[in-house]
Backbone atoms as SQL, in Angstrom:
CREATE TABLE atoms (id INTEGER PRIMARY KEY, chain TEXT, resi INTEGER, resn TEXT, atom TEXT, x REAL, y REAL, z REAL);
INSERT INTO atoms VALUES
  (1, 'A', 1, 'UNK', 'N', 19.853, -28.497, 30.431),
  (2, 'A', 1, 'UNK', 'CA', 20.710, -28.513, 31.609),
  (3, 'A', 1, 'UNK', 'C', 22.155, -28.285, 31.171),
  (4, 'A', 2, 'UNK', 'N', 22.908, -27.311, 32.015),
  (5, 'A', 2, 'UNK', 'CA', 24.085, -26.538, 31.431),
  (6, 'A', 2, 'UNK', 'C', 24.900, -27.886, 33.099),
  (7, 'A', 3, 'UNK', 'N', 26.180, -27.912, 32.540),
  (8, 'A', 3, 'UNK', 'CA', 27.072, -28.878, 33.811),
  (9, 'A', 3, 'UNK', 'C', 28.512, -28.131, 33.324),
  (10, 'A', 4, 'UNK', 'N', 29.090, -27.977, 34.223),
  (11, 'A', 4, 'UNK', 'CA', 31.043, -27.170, 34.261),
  (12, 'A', 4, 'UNK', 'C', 31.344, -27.269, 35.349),
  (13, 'A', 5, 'UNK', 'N', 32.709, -28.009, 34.840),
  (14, 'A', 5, 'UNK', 'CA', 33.759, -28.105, 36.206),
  (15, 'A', 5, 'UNK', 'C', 34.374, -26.878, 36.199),
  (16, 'A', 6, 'UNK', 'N', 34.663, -26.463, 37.699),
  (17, 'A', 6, 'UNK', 'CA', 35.616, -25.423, 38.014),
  (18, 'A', 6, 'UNK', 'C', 35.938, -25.415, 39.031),
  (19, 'A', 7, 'UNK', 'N', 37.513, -24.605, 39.019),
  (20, 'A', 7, 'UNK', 'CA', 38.913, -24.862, 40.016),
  (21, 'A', 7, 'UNK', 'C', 38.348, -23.900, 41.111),
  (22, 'A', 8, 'UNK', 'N', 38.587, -24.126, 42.490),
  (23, 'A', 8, 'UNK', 'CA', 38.270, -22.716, 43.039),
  (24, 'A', 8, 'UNK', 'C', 40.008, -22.122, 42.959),
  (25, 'A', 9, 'UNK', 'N', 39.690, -21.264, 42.891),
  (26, 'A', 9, 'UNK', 'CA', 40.769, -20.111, 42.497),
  (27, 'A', 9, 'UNK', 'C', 41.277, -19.576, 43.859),
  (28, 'A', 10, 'UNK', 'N', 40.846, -19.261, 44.623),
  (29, 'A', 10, 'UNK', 'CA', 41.185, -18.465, 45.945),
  (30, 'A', 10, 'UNK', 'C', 41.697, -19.280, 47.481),
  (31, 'A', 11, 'UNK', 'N', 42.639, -18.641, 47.943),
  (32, 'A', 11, 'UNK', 'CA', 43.652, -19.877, 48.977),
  (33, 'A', 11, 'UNK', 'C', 42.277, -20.076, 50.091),
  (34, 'A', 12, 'UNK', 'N', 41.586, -19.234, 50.357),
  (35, 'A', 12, 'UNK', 'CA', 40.401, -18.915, 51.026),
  (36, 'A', 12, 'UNK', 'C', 39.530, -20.365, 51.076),
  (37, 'A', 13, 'UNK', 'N', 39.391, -20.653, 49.823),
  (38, 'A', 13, 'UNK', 'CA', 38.181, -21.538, 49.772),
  (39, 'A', 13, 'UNK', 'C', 36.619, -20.447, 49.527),
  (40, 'A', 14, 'UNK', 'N', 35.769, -21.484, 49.528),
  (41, 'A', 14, 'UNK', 'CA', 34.700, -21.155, 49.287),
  (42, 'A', 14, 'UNK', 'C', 33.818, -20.420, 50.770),
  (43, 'A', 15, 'UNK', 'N', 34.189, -19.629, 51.206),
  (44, 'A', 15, 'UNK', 'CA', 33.963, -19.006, 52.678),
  (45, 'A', 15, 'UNK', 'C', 32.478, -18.180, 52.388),
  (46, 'A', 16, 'UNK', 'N', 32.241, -17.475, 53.130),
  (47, 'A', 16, 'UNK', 'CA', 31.148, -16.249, 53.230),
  (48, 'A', 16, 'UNK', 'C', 31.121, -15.652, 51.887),
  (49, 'A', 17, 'UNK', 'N', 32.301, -15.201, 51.990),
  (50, 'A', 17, 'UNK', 'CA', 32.215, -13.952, 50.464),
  (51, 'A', 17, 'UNK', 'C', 31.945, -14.404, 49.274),
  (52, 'A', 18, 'UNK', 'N', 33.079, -15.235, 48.993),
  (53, 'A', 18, 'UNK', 'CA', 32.334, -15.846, 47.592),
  (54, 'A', 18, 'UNK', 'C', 31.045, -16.750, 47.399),
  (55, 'A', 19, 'UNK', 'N', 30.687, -16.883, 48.790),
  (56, 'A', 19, 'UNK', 'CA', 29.374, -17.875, 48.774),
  (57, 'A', 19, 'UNK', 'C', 28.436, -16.628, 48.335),
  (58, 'A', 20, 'UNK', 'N', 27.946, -15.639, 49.319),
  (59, 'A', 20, 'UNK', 'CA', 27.430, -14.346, 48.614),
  (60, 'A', 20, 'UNK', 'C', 27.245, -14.406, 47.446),
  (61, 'A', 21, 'UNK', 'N', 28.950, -14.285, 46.663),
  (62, 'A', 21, 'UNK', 'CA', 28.548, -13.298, 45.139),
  (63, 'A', 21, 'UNK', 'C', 28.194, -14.649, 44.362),
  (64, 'A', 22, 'UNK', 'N', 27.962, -16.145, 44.565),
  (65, 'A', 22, 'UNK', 'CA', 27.482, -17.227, 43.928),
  (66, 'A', 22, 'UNK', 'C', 25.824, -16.869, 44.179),
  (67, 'A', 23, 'UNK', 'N', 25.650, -16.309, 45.726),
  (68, 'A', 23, 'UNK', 'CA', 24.043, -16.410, 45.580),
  (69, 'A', 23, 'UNK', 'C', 23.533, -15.134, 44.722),
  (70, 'A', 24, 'UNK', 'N', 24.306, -13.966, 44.771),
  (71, 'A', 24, 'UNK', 'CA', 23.899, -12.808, 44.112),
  (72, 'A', 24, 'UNK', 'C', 23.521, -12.963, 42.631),
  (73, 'A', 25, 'UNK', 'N', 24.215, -13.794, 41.916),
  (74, 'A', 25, 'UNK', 'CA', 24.197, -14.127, 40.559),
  (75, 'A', 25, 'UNK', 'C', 23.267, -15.565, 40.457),
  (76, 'A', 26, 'UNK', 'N', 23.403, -16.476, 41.458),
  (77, 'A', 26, 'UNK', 'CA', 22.303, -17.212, 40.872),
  (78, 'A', 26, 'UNK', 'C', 20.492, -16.946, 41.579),
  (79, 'A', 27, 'UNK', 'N', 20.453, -15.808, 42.407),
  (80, 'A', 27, 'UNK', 'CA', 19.300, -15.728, 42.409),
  (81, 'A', 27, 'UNK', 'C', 18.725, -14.466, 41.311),
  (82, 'A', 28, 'UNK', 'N', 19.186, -13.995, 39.955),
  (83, 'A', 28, 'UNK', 'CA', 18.892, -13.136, 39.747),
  (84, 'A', 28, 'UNK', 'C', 18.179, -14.175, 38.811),
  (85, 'A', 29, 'UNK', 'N', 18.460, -15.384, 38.176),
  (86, 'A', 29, 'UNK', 'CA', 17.980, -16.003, 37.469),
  (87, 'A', 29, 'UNK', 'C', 16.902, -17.167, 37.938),
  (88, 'A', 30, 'UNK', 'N', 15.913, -17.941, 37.121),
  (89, 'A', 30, 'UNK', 'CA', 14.683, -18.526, 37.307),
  (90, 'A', 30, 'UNK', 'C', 15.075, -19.786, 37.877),
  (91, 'A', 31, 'UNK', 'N', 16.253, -20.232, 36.992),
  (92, 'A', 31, 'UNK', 'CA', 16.945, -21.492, 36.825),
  (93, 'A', 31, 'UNK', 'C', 17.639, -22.365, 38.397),
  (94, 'A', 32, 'UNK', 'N', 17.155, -23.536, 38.515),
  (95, 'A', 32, 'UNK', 'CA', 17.460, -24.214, 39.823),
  (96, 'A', 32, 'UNK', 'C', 19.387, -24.382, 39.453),
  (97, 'A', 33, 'UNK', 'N', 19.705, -23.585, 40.517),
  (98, 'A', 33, 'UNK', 'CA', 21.499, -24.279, 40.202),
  (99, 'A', 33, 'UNK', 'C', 22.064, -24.628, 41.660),
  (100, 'A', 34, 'UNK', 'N', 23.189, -25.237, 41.145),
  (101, 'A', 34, 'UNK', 'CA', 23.540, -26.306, 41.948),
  (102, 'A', 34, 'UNK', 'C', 24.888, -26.290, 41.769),
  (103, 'A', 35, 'UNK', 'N', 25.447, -26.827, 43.494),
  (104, 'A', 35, 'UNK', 'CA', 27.217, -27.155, 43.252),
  (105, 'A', 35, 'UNK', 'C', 27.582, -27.964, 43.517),
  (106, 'A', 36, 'UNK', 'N', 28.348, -28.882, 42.962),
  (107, 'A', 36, 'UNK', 'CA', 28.028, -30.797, 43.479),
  (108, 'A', 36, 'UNK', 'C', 29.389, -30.537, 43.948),
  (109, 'A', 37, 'UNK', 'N', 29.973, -31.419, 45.093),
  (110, 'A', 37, 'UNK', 'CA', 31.913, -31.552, 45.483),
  (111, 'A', 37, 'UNK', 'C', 31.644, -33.094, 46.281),
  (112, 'A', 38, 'UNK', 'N', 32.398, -33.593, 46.244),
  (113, 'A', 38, 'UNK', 'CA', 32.355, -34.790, 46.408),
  (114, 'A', 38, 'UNK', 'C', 31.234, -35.639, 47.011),
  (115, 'A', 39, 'UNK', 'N', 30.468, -35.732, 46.282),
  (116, 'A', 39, 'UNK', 'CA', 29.315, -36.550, 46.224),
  (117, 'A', 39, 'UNK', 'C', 28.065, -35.586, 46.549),
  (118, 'A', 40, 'UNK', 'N', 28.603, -34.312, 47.505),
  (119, 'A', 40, 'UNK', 'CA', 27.523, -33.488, 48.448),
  (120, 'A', 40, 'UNK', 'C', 26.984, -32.743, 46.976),
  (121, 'A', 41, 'UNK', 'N', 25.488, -31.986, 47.189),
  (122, 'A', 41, 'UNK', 'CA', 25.347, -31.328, 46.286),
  (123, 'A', 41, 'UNK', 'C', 24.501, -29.974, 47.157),
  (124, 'A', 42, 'UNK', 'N', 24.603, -28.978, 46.992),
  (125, 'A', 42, 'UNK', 'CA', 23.430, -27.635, 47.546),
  (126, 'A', 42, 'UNK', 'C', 23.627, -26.860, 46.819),
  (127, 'A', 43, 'UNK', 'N', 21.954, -26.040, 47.220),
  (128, 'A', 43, 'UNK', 'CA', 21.208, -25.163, 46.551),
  (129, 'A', 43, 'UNK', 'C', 22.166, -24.280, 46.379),
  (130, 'A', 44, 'UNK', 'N', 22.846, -24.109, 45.057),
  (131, 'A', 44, 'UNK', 'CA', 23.688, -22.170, 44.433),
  (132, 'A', 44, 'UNK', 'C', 22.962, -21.258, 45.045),
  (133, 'A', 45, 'UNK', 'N', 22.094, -21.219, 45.481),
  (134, 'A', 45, 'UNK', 'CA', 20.608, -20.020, 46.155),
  (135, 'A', 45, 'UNK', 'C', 20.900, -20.167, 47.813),
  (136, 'A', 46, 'UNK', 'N', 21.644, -20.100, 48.052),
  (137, 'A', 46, 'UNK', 'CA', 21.978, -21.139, 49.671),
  (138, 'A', 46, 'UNK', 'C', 23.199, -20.016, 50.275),
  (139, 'A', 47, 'UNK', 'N', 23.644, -19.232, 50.840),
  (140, 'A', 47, 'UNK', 'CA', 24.804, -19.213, 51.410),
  (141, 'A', 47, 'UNK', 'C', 25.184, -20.268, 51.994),
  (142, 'A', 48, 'UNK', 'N', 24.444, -20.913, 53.178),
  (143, 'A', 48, 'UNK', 'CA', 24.733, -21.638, 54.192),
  (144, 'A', 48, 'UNK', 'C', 25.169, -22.727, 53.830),
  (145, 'A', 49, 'UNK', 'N', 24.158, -23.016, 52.258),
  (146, 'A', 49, 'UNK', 'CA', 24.608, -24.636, 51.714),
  (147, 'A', 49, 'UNK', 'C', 25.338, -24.750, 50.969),
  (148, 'A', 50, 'UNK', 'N', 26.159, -23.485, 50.303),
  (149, 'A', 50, 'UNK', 'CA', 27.954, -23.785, 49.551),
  (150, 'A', 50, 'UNK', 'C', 28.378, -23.686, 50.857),
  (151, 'A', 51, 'UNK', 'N', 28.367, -22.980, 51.953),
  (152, 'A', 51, 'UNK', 'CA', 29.925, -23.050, 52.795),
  (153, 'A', 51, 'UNK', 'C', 29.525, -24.502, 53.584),
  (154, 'A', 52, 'UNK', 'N', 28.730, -24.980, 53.599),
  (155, 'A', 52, 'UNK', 'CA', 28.674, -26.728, 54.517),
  (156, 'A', 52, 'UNK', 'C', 28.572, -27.204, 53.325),
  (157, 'A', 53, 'UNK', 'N', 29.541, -26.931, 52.115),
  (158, 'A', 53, 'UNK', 'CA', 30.189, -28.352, 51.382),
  (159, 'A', 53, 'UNK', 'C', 31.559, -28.053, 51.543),
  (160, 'A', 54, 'UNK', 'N', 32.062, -26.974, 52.665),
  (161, 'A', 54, 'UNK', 'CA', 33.411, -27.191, 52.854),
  (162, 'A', 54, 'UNK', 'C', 34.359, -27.237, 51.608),
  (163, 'A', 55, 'UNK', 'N', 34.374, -26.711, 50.671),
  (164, 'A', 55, 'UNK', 'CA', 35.354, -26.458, 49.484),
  (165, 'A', 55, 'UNK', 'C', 36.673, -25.905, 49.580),
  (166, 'A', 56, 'UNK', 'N', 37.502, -26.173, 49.423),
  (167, 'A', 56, 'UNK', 'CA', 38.486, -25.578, 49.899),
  (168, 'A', 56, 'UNK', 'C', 39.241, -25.246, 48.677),
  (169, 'A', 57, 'UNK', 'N', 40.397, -24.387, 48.863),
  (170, 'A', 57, 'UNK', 'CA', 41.497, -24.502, 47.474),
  (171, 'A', 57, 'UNK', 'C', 41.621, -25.207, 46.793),
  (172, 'A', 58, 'UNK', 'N', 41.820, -24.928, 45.210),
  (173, 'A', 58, 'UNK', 'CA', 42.124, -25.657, 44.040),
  (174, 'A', 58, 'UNK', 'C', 41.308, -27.323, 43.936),
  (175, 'A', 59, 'UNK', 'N', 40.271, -27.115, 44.753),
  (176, 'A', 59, 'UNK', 'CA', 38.837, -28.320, 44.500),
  (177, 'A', 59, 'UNK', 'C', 38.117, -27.583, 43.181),
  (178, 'A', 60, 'UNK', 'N', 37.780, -29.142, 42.618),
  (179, 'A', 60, 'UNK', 'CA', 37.011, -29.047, 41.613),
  (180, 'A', 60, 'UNK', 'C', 35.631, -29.053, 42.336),
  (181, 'A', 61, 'UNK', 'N', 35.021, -28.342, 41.312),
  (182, 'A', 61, 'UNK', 'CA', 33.481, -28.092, 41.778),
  (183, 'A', 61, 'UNK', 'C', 32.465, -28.451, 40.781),
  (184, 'A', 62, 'UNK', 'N', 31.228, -29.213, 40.496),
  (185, 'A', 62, 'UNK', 'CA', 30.406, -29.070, 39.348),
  (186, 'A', 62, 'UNK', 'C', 29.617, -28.187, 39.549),
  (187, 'A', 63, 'UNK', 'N', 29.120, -27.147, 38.035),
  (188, 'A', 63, 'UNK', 'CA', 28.209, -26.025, 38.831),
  (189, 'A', 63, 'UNK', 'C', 27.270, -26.701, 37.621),
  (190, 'A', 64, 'UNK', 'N', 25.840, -26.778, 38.396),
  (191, 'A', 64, 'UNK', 'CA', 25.085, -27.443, 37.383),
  (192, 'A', 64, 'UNK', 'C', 23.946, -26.032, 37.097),
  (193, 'A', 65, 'UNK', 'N', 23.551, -26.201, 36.110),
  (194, 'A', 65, 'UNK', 'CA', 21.761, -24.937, 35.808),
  (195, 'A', 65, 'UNK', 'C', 20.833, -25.590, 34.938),
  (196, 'A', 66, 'UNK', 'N', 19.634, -25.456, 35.567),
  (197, 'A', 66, 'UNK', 'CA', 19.159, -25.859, 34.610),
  (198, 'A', 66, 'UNK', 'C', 17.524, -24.929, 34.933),
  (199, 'A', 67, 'UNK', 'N', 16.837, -25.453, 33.635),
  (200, 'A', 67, 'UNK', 'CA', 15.734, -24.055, 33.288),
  (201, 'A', 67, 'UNK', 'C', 16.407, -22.852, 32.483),
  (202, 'A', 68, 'UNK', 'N', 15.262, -22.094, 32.783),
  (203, 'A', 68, 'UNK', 'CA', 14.934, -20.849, 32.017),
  (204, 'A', 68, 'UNK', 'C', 16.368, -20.162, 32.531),
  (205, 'A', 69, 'UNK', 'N', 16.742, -19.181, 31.392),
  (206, 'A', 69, 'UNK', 'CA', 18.278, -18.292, 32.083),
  (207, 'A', 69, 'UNK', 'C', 19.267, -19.282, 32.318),
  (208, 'A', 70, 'UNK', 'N', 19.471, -20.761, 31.954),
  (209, 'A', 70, 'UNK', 'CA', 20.721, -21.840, 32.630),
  (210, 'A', 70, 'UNK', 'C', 21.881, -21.301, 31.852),
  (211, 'A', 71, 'UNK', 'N', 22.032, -20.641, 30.376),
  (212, 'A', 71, 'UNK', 'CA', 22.889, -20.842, 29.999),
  (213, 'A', 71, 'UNK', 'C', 23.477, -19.582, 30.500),
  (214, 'A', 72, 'UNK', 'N', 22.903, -18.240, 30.599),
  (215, 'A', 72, 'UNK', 'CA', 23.606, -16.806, 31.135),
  (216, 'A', 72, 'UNK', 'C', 24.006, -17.089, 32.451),
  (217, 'A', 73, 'UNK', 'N', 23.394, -17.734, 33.106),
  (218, 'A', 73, 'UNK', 'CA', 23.725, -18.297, 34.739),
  (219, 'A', 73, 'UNK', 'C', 24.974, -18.321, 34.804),
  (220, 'A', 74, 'UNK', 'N', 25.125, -19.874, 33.913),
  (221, 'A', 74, 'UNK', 'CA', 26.322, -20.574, 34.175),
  (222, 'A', 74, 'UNK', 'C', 27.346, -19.563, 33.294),
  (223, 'A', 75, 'UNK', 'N', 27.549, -18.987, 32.789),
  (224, 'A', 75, 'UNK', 'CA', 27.966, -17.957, 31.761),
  (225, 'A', 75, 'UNK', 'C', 28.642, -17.196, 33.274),
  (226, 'A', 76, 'UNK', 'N', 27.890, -16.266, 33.925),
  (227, 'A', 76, 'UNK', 'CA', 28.148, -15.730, 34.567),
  (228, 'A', 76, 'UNK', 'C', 28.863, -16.156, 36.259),
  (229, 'A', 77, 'UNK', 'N', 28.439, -17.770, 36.380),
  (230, 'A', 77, 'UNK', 'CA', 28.973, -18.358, 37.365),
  (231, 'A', 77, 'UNK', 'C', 30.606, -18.861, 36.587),
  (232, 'A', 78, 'UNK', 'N', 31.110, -19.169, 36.012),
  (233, 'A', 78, 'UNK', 'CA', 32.395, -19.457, 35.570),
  (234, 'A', 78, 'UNK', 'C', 32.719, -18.319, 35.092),
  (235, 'A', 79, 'UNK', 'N', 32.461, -16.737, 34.928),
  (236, 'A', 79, 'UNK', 'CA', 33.003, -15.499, 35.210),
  (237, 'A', 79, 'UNK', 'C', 33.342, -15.700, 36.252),
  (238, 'A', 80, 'UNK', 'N', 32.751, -16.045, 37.215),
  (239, 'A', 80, 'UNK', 'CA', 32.960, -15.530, 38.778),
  (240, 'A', 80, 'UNK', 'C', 34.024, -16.080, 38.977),
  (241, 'A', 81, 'UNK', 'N', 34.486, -17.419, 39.122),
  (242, 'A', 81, 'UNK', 'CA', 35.321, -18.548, 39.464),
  (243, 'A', 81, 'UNK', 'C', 36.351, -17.855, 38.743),
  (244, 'A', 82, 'UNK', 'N', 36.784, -17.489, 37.355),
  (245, 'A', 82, 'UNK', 'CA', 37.455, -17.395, 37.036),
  (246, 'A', 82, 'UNK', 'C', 38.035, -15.910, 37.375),
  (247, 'A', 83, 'UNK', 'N', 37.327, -15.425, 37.480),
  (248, 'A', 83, 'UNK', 'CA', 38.208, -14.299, 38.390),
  (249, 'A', 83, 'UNK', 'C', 38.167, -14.283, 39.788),
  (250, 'A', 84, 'UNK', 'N', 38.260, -15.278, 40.367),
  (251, 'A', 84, 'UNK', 'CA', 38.926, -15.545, 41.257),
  (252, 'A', 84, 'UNK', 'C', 37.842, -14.957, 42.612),
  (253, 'A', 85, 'UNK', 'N', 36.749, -14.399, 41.970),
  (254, 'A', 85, 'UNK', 'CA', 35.708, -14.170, 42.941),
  (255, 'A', 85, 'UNK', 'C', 35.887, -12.128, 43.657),
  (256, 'A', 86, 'UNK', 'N', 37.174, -11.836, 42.617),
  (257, 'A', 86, 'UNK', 'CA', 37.623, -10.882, 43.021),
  (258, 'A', 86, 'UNK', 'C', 38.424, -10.312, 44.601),
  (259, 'A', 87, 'UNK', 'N', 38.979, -11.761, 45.324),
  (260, 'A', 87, 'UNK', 'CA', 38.738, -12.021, 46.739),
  (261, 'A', 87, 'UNK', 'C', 39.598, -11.772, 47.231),
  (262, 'A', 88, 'UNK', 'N', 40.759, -12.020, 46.715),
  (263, 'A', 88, 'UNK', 'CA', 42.354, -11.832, 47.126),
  (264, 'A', 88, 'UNK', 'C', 42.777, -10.319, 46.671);
């Protein structure tokens, strides 16, 4: 099991779009992942269930993986974050 905190980057928050390119990248892999924010946790495989954890700017987020593919996952999920989701 792979666990990383990360900033959201974008004034946006965690809306439609970047919920997308979180599901695009974690459904390519086997691995159950997950985004914990204050106490709430949903399925990375979810549009619906990152944007009803309400994330907003510069919130910390835990992105958890675990299984088969956890470590390229998360590899590729803190790419994302860190560029900012490409959004702005």
């Amino acid at each position: 099991m792979k666990q990383v905190d990360v900033t959201i980057p974008n004034r946006a928050g965690l809306h439609a779009r970047p919920a997308t390119k979180i599901v695009q990248i974690t459904s390519a892999y086997p691995c159950e992942t997950q985004l914990c924010y204050k106490g709430e946790t949903a399925n990375a495989k979810s549009i619906m269930g990152i944007i009803a954890l309400g994330i907003t700017y510069n919130e910390t987020v835990t992105l958890i993986t675990d299984g088969p593919g956890e470590e390229e996952a998360m590899e590729k999920l803190v790419q994302l974050f860190q560029q900012g989701f490409h959004d702005e």
